[in-house]
VOPAGU-2260 file (C-alpha; in pm, 1 decimal, decimal comma):
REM VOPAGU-2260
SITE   aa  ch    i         X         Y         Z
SITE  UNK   A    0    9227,7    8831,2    9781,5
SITE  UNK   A    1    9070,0    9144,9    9827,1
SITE  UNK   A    2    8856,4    9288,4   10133,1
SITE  UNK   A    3    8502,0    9436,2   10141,7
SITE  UNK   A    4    8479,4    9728,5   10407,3
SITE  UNK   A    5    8096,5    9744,3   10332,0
SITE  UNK   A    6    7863,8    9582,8   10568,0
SITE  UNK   A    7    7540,5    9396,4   10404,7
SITE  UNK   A    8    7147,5    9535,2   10447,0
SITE  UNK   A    9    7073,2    9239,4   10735,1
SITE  UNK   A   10    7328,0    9404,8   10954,9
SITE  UNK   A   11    7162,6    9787,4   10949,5
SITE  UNK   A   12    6852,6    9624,4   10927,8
SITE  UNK   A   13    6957,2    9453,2   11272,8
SITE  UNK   A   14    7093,9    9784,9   11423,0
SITE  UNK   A   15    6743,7    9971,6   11319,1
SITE  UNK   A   16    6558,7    9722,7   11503,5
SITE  UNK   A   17    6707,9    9716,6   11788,6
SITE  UNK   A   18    6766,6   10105,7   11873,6
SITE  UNK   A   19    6370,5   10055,9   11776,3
SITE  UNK   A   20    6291,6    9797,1   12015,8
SITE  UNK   A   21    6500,9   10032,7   12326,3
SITE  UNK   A   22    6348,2   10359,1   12214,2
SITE  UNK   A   23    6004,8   10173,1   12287,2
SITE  UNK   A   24    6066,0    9996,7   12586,3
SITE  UNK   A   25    6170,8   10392,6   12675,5
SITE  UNK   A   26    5855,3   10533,2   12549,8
SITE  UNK   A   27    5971,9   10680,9   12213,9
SITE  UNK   A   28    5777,1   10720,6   11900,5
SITE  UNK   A   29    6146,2   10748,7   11734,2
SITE  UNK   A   30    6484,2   10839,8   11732,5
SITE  UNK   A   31    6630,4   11152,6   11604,8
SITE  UNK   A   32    6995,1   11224,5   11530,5
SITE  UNK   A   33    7263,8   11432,6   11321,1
SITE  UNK   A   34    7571,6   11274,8   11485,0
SITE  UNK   A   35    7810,2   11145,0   11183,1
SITE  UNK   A   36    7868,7   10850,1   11328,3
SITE  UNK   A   37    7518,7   10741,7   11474,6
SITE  UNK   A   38    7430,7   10813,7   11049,3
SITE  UNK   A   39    7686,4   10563,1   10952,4
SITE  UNK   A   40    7585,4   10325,1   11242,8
SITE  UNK   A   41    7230,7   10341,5   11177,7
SITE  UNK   A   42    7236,5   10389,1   10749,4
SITE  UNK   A   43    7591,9   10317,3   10616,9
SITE  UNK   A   44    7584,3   10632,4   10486,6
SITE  UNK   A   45    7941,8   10804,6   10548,3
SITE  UNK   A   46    7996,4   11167,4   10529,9
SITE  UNK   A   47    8194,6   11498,9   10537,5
SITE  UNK   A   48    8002,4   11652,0   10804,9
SITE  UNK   A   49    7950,8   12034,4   10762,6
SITE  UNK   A   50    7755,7   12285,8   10839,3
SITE  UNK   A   51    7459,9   12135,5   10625,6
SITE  UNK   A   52    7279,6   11904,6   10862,2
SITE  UNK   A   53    7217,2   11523,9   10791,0
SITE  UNK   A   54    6998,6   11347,0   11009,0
SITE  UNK   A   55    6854,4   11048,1   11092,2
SITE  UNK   A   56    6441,2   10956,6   11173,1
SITE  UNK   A   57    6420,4   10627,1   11304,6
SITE  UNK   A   58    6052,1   10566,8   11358,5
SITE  UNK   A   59    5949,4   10239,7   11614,7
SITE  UNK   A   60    5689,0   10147,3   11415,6
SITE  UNK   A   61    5939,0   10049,7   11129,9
SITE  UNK   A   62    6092,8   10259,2   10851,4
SITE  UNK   A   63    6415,1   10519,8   10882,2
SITE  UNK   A   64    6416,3   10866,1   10686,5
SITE  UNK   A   65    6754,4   11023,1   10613,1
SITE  UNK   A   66    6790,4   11370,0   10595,4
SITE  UNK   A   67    7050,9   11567,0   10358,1
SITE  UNK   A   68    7126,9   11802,2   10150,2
SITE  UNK   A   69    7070,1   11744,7    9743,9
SITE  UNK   A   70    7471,6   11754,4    9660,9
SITE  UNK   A   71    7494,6   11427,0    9881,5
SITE  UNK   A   72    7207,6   11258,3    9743,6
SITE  UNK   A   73    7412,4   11083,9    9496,3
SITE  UNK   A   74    7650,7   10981,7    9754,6
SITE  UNK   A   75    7427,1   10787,2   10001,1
SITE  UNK   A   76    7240,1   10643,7    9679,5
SITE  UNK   A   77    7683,5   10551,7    9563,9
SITE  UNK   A   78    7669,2   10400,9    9935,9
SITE  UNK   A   79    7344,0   10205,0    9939,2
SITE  UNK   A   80    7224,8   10395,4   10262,2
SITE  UNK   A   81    6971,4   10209,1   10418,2
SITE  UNK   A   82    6704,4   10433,8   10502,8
SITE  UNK   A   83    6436,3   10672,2   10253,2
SITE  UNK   A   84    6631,2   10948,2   10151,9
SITE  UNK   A   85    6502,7   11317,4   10171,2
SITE  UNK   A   86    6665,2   11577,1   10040,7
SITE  UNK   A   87    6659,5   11952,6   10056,6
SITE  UNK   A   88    6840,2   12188,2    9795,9
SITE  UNK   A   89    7074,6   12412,5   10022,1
SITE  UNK   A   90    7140,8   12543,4   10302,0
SITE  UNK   A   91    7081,0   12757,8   10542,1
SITE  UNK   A   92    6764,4   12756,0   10215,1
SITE  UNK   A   93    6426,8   12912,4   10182,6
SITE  UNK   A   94    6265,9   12620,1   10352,5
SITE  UNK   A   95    6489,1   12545,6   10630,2
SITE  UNK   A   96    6644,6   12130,5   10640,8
SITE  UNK   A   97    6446,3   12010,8   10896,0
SITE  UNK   A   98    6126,8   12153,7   10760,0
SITE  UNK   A   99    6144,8   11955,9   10499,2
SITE  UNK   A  100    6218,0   11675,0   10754,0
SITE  UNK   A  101    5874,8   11730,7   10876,0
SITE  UNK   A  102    5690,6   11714,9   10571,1
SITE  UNK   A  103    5851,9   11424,0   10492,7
SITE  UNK   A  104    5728,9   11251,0   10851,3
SITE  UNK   A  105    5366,9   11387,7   10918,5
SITE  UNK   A  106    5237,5   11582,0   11143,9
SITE  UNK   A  107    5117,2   11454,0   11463,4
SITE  UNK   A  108    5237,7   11454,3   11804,2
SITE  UNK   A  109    5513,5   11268,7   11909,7
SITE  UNK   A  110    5773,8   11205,4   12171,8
SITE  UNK   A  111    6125,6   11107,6   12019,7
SITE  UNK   A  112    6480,7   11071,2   12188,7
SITE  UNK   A  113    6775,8   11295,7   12035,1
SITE  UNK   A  114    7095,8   11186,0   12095,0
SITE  UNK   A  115    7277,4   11450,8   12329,3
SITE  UNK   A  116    7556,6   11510,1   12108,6
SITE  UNK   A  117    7313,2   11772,3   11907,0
SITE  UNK   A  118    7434,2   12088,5   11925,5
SITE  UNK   A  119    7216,6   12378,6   12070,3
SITE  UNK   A  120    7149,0   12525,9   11707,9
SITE  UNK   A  121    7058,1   12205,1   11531,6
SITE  UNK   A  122    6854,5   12113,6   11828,3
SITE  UNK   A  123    6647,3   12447,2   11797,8
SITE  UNK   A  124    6585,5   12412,5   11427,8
SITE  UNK   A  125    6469,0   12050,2   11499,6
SITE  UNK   A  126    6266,6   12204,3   11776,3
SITE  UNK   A  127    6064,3   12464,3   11589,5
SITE  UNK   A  128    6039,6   12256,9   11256,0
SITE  UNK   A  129    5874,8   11911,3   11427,6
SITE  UNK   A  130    5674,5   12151,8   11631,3
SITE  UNK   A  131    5425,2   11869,5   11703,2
SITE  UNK   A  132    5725,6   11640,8   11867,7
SITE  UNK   A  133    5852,7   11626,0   12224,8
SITE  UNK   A  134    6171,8   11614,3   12147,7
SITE  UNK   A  135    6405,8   11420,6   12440,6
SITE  UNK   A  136    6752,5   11371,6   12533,5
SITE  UNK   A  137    6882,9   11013,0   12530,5
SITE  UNK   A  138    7156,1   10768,7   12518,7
SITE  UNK   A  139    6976,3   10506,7   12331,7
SITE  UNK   A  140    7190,3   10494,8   11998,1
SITE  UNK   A  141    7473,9   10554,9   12210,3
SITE  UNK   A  142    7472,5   10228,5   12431,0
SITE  UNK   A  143    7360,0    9993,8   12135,2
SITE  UNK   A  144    7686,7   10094,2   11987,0
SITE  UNK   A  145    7843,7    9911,1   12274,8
SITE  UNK   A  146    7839,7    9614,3   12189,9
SITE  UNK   A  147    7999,8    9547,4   11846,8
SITE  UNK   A  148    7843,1    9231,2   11602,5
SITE  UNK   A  149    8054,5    9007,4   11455,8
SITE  UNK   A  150    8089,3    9162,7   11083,6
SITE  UNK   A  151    8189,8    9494,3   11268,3
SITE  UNK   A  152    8461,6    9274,3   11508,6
SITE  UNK   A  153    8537,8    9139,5   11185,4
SITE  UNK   A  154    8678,9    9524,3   11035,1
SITE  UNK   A  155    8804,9    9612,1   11402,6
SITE  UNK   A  156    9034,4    9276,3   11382,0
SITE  UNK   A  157    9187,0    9400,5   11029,2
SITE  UNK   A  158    9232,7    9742,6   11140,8
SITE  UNK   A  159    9433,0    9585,1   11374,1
SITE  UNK   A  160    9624,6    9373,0   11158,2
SITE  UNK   A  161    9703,2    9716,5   10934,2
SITE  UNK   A  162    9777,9    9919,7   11270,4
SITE  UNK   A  163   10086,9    9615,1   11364,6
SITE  UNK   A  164   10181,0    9693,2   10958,7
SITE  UNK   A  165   10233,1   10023,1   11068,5
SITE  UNK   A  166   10380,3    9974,6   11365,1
SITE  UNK   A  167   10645,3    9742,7   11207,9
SITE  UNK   A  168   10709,9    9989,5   10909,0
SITE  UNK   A  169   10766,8   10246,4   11132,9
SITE  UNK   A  170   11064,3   10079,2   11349,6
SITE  UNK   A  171   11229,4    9972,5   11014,2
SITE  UNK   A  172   11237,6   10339,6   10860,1
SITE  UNK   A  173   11439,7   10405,2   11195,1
SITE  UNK   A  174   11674,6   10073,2   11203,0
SITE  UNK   A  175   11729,7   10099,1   10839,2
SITE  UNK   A  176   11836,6   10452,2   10926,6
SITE  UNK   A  177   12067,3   10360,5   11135,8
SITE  UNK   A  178   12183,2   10087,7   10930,2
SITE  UNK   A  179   12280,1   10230,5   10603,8
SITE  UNK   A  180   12402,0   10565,6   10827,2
SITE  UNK   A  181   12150,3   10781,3   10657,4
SITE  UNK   A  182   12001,1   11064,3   10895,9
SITE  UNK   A  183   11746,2   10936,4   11124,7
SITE  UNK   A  184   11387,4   11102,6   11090,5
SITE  UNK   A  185   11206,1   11356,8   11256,0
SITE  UNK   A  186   10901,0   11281,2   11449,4
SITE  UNK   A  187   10661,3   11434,2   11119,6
SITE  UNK   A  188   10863,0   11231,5   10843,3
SITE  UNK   A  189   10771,3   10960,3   11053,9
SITE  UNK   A  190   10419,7   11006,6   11107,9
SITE  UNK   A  191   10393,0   11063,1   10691,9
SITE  UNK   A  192   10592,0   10741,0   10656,4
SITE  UNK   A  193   10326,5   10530,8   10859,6
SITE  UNK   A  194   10035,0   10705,2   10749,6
SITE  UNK   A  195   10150,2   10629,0   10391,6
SITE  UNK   A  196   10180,3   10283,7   10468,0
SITE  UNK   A  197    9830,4   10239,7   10659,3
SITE  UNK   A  198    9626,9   10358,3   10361,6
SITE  UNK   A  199    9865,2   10218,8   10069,7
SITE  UNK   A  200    9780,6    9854,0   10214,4
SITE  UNK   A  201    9421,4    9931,0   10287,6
SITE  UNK   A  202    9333,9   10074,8    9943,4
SITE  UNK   A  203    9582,5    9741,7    9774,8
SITE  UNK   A  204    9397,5    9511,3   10007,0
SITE  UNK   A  205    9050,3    9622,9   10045,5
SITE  UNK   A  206    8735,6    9708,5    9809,8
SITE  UNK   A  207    8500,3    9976,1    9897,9
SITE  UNK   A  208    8692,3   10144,6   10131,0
SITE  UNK   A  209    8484,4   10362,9   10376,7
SITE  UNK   A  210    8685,3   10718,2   10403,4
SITE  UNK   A  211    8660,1   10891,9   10717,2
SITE  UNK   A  212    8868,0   11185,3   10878,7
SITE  UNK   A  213    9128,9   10947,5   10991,7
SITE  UNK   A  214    9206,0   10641,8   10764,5
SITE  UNK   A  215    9584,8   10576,2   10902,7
SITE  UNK   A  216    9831,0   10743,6   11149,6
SITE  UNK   A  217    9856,9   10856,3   11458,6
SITE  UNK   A  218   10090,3   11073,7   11646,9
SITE  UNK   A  219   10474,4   11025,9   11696,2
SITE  UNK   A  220   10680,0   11204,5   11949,7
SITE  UNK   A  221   11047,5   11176,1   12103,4
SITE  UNK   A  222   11190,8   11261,6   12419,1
SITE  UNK   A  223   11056,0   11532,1   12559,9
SITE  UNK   A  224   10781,2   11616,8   12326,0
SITE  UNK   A  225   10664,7   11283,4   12393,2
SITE  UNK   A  226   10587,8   11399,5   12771,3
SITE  UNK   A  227   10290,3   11555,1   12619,0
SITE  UNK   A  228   10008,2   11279,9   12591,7
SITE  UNK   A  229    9861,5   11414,3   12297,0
SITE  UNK   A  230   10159,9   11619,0   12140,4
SITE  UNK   A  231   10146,1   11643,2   11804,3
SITE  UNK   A  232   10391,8   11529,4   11530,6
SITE  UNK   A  233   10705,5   11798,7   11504,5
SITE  UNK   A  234   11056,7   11854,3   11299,9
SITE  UNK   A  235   11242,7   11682,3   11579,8
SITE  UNK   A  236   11482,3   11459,1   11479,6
SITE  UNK   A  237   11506,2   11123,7   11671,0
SITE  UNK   A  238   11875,0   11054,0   11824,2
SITE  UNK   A  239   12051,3   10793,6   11997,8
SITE  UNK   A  240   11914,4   10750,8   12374,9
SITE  UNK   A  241   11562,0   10911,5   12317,9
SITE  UNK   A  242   11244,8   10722,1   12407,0
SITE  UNK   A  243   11007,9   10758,0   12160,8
SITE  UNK   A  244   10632,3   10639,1   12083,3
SITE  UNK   A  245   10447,7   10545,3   11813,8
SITE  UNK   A  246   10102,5   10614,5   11914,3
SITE  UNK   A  247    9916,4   10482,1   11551,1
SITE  UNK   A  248    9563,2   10372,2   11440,2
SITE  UNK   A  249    9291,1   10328,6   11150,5
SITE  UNK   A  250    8995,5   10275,7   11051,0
SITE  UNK   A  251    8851,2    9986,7   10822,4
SITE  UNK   A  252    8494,6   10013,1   10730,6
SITE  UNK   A  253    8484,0   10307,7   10950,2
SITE  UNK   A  254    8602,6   10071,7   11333,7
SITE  UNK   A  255    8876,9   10207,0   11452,5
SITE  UNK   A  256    9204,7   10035,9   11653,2
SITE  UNK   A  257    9405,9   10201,4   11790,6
SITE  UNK   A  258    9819,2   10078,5   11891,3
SITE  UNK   A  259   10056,8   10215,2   12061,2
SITE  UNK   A  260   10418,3   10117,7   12139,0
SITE  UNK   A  261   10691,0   10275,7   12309,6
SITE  UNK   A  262   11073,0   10244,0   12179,7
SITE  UNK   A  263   11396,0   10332,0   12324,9
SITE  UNK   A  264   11669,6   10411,5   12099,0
SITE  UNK   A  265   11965,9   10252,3   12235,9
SITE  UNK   A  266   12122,1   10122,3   12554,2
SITE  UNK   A  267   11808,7   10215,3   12778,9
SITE  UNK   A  268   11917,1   10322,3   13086,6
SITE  UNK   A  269   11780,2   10205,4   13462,7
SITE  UNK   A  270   11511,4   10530,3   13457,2
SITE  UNK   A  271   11439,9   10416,2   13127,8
SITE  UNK   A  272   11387,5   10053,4   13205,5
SITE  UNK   A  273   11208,6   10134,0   13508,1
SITE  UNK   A  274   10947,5   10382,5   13350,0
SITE  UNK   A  275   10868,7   10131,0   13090,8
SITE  UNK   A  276   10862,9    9772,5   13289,2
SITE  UNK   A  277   10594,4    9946,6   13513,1
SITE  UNK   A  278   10356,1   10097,2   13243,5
SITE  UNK   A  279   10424,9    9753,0   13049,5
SITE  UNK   A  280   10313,7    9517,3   13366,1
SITE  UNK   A  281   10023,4    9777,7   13420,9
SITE  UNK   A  282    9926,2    9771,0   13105,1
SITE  UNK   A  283    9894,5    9322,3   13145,7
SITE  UNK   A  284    9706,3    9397,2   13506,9
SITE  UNK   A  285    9482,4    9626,0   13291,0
SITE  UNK   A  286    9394,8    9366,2   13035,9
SITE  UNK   A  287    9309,2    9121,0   13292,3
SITE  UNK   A  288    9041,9    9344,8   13460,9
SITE  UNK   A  289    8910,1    9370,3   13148,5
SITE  UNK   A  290    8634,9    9112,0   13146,3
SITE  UNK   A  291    8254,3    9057,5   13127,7
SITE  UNK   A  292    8082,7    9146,5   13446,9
SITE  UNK   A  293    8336,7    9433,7   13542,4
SITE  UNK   A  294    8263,7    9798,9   13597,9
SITE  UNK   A  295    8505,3   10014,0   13418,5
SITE  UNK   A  296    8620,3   10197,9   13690,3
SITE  UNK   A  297    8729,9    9895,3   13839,7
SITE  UNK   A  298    8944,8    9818,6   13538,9
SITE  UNK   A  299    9083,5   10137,1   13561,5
SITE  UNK   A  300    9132,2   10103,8   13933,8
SITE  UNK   A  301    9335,5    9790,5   13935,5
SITE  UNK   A  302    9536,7    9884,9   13630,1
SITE  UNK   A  303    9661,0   10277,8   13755,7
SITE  UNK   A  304    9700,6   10101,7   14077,3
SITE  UNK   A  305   10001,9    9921,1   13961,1
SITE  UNK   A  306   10198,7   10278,1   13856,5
SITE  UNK   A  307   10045,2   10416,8   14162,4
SITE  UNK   A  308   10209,1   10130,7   14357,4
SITE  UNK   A  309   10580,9   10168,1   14176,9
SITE  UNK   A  310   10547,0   10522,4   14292,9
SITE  UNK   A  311   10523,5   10722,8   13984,3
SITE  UNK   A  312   10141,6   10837,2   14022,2
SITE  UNK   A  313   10213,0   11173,1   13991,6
SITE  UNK   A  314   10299,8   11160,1   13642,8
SITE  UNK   A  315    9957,6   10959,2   13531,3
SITE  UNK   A  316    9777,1   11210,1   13302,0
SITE  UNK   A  317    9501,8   11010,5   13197,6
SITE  UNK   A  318    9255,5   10704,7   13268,2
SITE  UNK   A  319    9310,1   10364,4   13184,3
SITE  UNK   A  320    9109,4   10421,4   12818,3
SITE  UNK   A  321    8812,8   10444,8   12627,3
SITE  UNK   A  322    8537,3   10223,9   12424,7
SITE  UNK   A  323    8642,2   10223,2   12038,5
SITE  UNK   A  324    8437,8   10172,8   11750,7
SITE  UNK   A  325    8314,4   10455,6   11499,6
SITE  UNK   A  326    8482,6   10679,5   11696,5
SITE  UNK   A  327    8848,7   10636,3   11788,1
SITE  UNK   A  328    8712,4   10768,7   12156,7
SITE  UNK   A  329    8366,4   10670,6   12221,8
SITE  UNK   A  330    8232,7   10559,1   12512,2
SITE  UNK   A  331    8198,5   10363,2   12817,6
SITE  UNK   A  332    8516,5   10527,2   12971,5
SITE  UNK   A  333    8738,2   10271,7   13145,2
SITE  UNK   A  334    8780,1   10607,0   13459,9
SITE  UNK   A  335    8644,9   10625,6   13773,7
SITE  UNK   A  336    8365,7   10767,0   13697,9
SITE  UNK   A  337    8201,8   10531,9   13456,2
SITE  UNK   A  338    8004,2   10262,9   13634,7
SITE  UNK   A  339    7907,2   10040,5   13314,0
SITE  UNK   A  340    7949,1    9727,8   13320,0
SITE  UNK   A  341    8154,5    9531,0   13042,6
SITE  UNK   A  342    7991,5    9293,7   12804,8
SITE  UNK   A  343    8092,9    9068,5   12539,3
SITE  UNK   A  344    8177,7    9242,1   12207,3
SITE  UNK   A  345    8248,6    9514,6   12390,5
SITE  UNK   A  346    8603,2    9671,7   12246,4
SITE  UNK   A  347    8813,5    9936,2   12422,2
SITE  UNK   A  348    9108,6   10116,2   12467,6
SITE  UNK   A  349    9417,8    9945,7   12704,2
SITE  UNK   A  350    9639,9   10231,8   12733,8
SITE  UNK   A  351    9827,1   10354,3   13080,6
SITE  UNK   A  352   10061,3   10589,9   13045,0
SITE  UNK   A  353   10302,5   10786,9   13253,4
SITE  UNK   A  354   10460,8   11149,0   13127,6
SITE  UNK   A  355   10808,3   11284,1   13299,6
SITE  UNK   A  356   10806,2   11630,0   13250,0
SITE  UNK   A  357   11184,8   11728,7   13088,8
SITE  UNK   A  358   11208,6   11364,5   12986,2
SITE  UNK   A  359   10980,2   11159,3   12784,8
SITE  UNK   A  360   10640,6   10969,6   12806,1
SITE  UNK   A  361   10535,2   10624,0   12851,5
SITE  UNK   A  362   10252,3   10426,7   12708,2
SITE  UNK   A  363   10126,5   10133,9   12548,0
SITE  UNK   A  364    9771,7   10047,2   12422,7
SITE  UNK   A  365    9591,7    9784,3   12269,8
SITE  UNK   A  366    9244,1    9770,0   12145,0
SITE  UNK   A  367    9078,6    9496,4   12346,2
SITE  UNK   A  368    8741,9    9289,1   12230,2
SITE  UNK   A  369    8611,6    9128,2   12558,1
SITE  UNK   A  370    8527,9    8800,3   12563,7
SITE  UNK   A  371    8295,7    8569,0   12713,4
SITE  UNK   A  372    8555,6    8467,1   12980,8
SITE  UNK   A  373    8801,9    8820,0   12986,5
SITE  UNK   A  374    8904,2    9021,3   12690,3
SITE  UNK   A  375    9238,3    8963,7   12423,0
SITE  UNK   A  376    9400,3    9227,5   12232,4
SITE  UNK   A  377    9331,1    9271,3   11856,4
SITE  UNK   A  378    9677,5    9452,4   11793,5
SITE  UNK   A  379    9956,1    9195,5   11855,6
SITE  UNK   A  380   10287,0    9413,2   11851,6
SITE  UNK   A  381   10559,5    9289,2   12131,4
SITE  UNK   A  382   10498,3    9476,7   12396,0
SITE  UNK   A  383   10835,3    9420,5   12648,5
SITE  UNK   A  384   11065,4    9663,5   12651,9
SITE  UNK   A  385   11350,1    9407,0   12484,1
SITE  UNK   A  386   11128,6    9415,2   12196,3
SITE  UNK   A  387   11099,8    9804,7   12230,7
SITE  UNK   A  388   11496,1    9819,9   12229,9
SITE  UNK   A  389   11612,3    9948,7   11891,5
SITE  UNK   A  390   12007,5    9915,2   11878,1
SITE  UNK   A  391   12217,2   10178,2   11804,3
């Protein structure tokens, strides 16, 4: 049985309407925006972005005009893009993109939100081509994003079930490793082994799989190198006594998961234990503050405050985590900062970590969907650190 990573017209015809319905209530006449993922959010059109803009018009008053270049025309058409597509033949071209943007909307004058993540170029060009529209910073595609429907919890829960694939696949290159005495692998042969794996069972299990930058991987790192929370994959080669981490994800009709695991190879000693017990019972705390009704910062508050607690707070690098979904980091931020308040459908990032300079780092993450009474974890890898123990 095969899976569809397409979602059907009704859902972007949902989405449309309600970014329409906010950027009324907020006084819009529409909604402007070139940010990949607010495209694919709003169209279902999924891109290689570039430095040939593609936009979205999202008018209140119903409709949604989608702005690219020719050479992709056939591609949204491929994708069933839900919007009127206008094209322009090059770039940066005699008539500039969002000129013929304009002629393809009217003249008139007009308020409409952009989304903030415009850059300062495209936001000029947009500016002096709709030179009838007010053109105005907001958040409005941003926060309908939050909260995820049940088609897209639906991709979320098997990128999941791929990520725990992974995960798996990735202990049993090591143990078989060890177990046939063959030299164990560095930390890149194991990143290439996973990533293999993530996209050979997505494209044997799925139809119409969306591509996007990242389709399956992640970053693995051993003992020191893993100190770094965002170190990349190197030619170290994993030995007996290192902790290591798999820190893996991907993508299924473009919703991200993210899971992370970390491993000690051998006998773990007390340091060892100790590291990983706390970020594992901050890590539970975490989840449990995750729950409808809860700022994010308070999430973040009572899960840091457990390492904080053990005495290890100087080696936290990072919050608590992030809001998933088209993006692998999107927000609301589960930090201090971030006031919003958590809502069903919701799905973010559970990942404390702690990083020992000289010695190795310590995290483990789920993706969490909150739930009308608290929040459960999509990925579903053991998470103690007896399950973590890989014998030597």
């Amino acid at each position: 049985m095969t899976f569809s990573q397409r979602l059907d017209r009704a859902f972007f015809e949902r989405v449309q309407d309600r970014v329409r319905a906010r950027a009324s209530e907020a006084g819009f006449d529409a909604i402007l925006t070139d940010d990949p993922e607010d495209v694919a959010y709003l169209t279902g059109f999924f891109h290689h972005p570039c430095e040939r803009p593609v936009a979205v018009w999202l008018p209140v008053d119903g409709g949604a005009t989608l702005l690219l270049p020719e050479l992709e025309r056939e591609h949204a058409e491929a994708q069933h893009a839900i919007a009127d597509l206008v094209a322009y033949p090059e770039y940066p071209g005699v008539v500039p993109p969002f000129a013929v943007l304009a002629g393809a909307v009217g003249a008139g004058h007009r308020t409409a939100g952009h989304t903030t993540s415009m850059s300062y170029a495209r936001l000029s060009a947009a500016a002096a081509a709709l030179s009838t529209v007010d053109l105005v910073p907001t958040d409005i595609v941003t926060v309908t994003r939050y909260v995820k429907e049940p088609g897209e919890i639906a991709l979320h829960q098997e990128a999941a079930r791929i990520t725990d694939v992974m995960l798996t696949e990735g202990v049993e290159l090591v143990t078989d490793a060890l177990a046939t005495g063959a030299e164990l692998p560095s930390e890149a042969e194991l990143a290439a082994h996973v990533g293999r794996v993530g996209t050979s069972t997505m494209y044997g299990e799925h139809t119409d799989v969306v591509v996007v930058s990242f389709l399956a991987g992640g970053l693995v790192y051993a003992g020191a190198n893993s100190s770094y929370p965002h170190g990349l994959p190197s030619g170290y080669r994993l030995r007996p006594g290192d902790t290591f981490m798999l820190s893996l994800g991907c993508a299924v009709g473009g919703r991200f998961v993210e899971g992370e695991r970390t491993f000690v190879l051998g006998e773990p000693s007390d340091e060892q234990r100790r590291y990983h017990e706390t970020i594992r019972l901050a890590q539970e705390v975490g989840g449990h503050a995750i729950k409808p009704g809860a700022e994010c910062r308070s999430a973040n508050e009572a899960c840091l405050s457990v390492v904080r607690e053990a005495g290890l707070g100087r080696y936290l690098r990072h919050r608590q985590g992030h809001g998933i979904g088209l993006g692998m980091h999107e927000p609301p931020w589960l930090e201090d900062g971030d006031a919003t308040v958590l809502e069903p459908g919701m799905i973010v990032s559970n990942e404390p970590g702690i990083y020992v300079p000289g010695h190795a780092g310590y995290r483990i993450s789920d993706s969490m969907l909150v739930t009308d009474d608290g929040a459960r974890p999509l990925t579903s890898y053991p998470r103690s650190l007896d399950d973590c123990v890989i014998p030597v």
